[in-house]
Residue frames relative to the residue before (quaternion, step in Angstrom):
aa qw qx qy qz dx dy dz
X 1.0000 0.0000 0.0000 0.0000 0.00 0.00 0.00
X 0.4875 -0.6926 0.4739 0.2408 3.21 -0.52 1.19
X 0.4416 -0.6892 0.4356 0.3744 3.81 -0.86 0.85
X 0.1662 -0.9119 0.3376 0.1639 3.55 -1.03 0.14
X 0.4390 -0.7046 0.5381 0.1461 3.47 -0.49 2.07
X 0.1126 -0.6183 0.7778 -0.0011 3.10 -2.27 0.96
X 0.0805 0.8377 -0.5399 -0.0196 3.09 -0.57 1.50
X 0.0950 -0.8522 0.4992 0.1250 3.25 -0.84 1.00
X 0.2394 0.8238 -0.4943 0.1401 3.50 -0.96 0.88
X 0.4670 -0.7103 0.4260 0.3095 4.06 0.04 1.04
X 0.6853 0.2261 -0.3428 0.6014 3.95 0.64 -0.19
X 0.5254 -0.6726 0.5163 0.0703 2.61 -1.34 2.56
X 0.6753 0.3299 -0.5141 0.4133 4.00 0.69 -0.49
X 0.6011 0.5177 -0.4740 0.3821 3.69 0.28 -0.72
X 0.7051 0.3792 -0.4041 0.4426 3.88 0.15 -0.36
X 0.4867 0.5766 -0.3922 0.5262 3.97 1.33 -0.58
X 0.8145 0.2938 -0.3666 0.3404 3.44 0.61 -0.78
X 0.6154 0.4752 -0.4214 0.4668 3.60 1.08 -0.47
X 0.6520 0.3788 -0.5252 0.3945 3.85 0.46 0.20
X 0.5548 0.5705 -0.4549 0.3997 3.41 1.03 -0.24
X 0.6488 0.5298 -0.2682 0.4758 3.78 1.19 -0.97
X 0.7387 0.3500 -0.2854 0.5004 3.42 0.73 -0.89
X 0.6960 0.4771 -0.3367 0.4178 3.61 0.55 -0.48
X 0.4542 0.4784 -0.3879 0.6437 3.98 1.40 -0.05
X 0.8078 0.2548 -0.2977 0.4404 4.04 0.45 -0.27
X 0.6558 -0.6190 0.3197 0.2907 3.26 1.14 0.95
X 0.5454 0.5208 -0.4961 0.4302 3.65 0.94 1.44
X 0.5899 -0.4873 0.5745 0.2908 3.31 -1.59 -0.15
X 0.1635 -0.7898 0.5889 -0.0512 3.24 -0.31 1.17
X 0.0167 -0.7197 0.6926 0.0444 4.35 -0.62 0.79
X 0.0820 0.6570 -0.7337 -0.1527 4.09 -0.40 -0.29
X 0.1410 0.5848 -0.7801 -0.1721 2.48 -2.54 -0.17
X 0.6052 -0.5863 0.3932 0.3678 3.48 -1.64 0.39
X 0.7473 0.5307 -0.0099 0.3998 3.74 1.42 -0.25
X 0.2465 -0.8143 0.4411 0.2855 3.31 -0.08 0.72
X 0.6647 0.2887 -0.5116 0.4616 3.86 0.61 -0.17
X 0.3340 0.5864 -0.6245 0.3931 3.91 0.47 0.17
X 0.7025 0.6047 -0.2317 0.2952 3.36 0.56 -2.15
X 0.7079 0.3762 -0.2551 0.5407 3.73 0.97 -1.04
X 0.5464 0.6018 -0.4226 0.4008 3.88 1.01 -0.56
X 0.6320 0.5072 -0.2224 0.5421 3.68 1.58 -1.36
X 0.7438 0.5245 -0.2179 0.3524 3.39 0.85 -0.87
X 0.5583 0.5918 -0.1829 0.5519 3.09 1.83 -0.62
X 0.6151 0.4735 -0.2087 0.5948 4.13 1.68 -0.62
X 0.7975 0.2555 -0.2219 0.4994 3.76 0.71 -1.17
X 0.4688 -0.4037 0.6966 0.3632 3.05 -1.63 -0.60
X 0.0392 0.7210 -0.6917 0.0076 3.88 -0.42 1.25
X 0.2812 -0.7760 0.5611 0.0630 3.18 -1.12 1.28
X 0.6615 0.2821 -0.0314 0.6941 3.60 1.72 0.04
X 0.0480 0.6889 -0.7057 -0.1583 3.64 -1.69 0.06
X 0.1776 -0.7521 0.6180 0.1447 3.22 -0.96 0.36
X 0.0932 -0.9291 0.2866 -0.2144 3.58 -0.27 0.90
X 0.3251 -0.8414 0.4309 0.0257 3.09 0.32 1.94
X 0.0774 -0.7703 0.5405 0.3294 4.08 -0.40 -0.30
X 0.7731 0.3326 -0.4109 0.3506 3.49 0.16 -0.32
X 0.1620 -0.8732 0.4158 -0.1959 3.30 -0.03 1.63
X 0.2836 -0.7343 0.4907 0.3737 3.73 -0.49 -0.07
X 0.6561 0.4114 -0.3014 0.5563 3.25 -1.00 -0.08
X 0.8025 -0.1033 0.2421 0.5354 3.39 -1.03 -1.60
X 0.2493 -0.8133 0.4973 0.1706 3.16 -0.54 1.49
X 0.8214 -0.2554 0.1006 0.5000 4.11 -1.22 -0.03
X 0.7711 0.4875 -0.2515 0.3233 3.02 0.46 -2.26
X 0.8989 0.1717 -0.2693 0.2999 3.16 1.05 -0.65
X 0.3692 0.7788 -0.4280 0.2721 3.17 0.80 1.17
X 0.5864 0.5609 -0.1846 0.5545 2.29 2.03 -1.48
X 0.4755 0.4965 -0.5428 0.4824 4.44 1.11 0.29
X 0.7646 0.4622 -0.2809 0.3505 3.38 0.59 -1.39
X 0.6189 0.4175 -0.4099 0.5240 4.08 1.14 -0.26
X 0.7139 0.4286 -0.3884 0.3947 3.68 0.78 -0.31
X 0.3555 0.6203 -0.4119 0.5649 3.92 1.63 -0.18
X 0.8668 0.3846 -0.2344 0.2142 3.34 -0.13 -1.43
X 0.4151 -0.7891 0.3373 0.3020 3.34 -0.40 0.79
X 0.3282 0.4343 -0.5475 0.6356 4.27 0.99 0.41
X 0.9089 0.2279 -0.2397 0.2540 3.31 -0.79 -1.03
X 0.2441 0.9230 -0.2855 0.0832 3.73 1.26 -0.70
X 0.6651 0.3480 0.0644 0.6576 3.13 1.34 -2.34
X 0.6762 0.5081 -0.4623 0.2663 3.87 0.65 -0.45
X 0.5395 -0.5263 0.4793 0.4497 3.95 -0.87 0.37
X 0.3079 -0.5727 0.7574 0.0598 3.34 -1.75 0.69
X 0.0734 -0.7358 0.6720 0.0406 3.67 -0.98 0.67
X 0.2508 -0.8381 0.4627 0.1433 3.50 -0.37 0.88
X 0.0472 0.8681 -0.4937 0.0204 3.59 0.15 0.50
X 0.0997 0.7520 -0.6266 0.1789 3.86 -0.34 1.33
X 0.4697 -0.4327 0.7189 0.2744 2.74 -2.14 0.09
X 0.6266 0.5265 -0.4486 0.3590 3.61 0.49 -0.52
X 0.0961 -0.9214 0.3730 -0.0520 3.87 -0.37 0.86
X 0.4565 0.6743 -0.4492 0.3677 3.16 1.77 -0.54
X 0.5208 -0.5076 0.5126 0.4565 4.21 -1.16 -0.16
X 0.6606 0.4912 -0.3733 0.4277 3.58 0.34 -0.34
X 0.5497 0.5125 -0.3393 0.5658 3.86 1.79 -0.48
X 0.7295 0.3947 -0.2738 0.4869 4.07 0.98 -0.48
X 0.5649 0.4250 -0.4470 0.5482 3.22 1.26 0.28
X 0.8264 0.2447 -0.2822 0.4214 3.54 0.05 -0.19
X 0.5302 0.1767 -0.6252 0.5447 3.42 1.01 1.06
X 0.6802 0.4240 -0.5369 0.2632 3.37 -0.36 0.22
X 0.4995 0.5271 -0.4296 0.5368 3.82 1.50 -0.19
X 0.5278 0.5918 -0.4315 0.4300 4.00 0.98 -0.30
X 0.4386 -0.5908 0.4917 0.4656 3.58 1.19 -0.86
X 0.1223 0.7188 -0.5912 0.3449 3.38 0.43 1.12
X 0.1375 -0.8215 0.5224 0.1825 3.61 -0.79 0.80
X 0.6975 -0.0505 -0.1780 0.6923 3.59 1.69 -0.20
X 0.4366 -0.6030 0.6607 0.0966 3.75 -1.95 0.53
X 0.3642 0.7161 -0.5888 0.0881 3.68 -0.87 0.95
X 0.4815 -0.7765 0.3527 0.2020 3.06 -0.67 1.53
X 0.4596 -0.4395 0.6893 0.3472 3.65 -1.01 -0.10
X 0.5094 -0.4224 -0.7477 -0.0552 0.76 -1.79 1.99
X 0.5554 -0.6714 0.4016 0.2819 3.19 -0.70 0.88
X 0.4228 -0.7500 0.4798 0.1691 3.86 -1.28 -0.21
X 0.4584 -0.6404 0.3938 0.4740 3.73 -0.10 0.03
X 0.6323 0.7275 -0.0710 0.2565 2.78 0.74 -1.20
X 0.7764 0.2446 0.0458 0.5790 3.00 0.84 -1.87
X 0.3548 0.6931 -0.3956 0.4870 3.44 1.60 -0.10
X 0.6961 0.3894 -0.2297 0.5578 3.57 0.07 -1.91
X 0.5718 0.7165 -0.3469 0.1982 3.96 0.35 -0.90
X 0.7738 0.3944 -0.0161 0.4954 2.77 1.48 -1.68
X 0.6104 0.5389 -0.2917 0.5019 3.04 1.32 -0.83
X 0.6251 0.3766 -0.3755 0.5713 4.06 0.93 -0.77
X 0.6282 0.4887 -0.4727 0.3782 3.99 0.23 0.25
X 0.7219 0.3341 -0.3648 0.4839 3.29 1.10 -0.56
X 0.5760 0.5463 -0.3548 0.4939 3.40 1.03 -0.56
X 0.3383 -0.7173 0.5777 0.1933 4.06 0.84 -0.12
X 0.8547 0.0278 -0.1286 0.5021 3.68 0.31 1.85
X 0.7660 -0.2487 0.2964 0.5134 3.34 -1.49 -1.31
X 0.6918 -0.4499 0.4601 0.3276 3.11 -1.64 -0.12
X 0.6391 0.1836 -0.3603 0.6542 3.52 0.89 0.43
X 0.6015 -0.7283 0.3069 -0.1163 2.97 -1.64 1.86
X 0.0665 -0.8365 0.4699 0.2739 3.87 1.05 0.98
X 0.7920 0.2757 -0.3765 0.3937 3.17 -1.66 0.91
């Protein structure tokens, strides 16, 4: 059973493109434009990943990414930050939010799947 990513980010092409990346490396791919959608979805599936935009409406990253690491479903699962914000002083404070990884915009194919199979430990289909 393929493992299964939740990506949440308000620009409809950027999420088109990470399901297109993650779903060519052999995952499940949920999106939304919203992080409290994101915990409503996160609260229904098993999410074996997040992928994570910060500048968000509503509830922006940093703090979504307190409220998935509080919650107890989502607590232990990885958080992938994924911003436009790029400066080193912007990866410290999403990774002081509890971020487990930071990749800036624009993003790569490449290095995209990279990170995401490190936290996920391998391929795109999930042992156990």
């Amino acid at each position: 059973m393929p493992a299964k990513i939740l990506t949440i980010d308000d620009d409809e092409k950027a999420r088109k493109l990470y399901r297109v990346i993650l779903e060519r490396g052999g995952y499940s791919c949920i999106e939304t434009p919203a992080a409290l959608e994101g915990i409503r979805i996160a609260e229904q599936n098993k999410i074996d990943l997040i992928i994570l935009d910060i500048q968000l409406p509503e509830v922006d990253g940093l703090a979504a990414i307190r409220l998935f690491k509080a919650y107890g479903p989502t607590k232990a699962v990885p958080v992938i930050a994924v911003t436009a914000l790029a400066m080193p002083e912007d990866r410290e404070e999403v990774m002081a939010a509890g971020a487990d990884g930071y990749l800036p915009k624009p993003i790569y194919a490449k290095e995209f799947l990279r990170i995401v199979r490190y936290f996920l430990g391998g391929e795109g289909k999930k042992n156990g």
